[in-house]
C-alpha positions in Angstrom: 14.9 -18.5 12.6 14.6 -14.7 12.2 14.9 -15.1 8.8 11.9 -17.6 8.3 10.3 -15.4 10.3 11.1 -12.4 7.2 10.2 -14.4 4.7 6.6 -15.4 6.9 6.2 -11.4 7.2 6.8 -10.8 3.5 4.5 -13.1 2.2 1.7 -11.8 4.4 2.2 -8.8 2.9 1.9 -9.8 -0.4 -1.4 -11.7 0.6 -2.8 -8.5 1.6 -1.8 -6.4 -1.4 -3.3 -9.5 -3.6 -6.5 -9.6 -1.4 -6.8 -5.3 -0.8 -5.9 -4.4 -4.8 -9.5 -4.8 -6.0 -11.3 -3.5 -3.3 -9.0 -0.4 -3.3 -8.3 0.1 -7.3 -10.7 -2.1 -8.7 -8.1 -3.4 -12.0 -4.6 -3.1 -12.9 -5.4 0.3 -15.1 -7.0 2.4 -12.5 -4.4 1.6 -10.3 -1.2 2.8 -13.0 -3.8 5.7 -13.8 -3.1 6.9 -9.7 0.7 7.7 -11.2 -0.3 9.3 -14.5 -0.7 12.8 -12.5 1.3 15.6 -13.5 2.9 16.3 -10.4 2.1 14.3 -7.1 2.4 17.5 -5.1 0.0 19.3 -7.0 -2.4 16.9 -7.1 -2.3 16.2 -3.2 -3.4 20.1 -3.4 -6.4 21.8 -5.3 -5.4 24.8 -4.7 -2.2 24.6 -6.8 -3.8 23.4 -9.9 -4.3 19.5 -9.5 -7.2 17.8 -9.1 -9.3 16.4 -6.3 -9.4 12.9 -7.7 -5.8 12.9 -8.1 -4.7 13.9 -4.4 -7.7 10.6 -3.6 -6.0 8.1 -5.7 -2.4 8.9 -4.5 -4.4 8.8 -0.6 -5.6 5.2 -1.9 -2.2 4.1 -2.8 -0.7 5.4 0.0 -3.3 3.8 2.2 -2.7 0.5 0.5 0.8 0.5 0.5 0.7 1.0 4.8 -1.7 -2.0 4.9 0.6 -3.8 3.4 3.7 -2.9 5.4 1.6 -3.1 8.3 0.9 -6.6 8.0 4.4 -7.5 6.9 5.9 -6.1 10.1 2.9 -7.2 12.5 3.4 -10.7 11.4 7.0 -10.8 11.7 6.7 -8.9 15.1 4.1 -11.3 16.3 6.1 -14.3 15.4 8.9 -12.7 16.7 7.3 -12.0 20.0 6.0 -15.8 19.8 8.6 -17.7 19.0 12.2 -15.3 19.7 
């Protein structure tokens, strides 16, 4: 049953990286362009040389990627918790 229960969690997660990608990146390209920095630690820091935009768009993928594994584990915790 804890495996249903797995397979429940990931698909939620999927749902809410298909239903949070265009609101967060908008198309496919401006989301690979987030990786297309020259060096993730110096764009997370002006300072150093990167950009402001750059440090923001790895932010947004971060961001989106917790949403997702938020939702994964809440709704295998919840059904868990529900049904365990």
């Amino acid at each position: 049953m804890n495996l249903l229960f797995v397979i429940v969690g990931i698909f939620a997660g999927l749902a809410v990286a298909g239903v949070m990608f265009k609101p967060f990146f908008g198309d496919f390209e401006r989301f690979m362009d987030s990786f297309k920095t020259d060096d993730s630690v110096r764009g997370l820091n002006p300072e150093m040389g990167g950009r402001f935009e750059d440090g923001v768009a790895i932010f947004k993928v971060l961001v989106w990627l917790a949403l997702v594994a938020g939702a994964a584990v809440g709704v295998w915790y919840g059904l868990t918790r529900l049904f365990g």
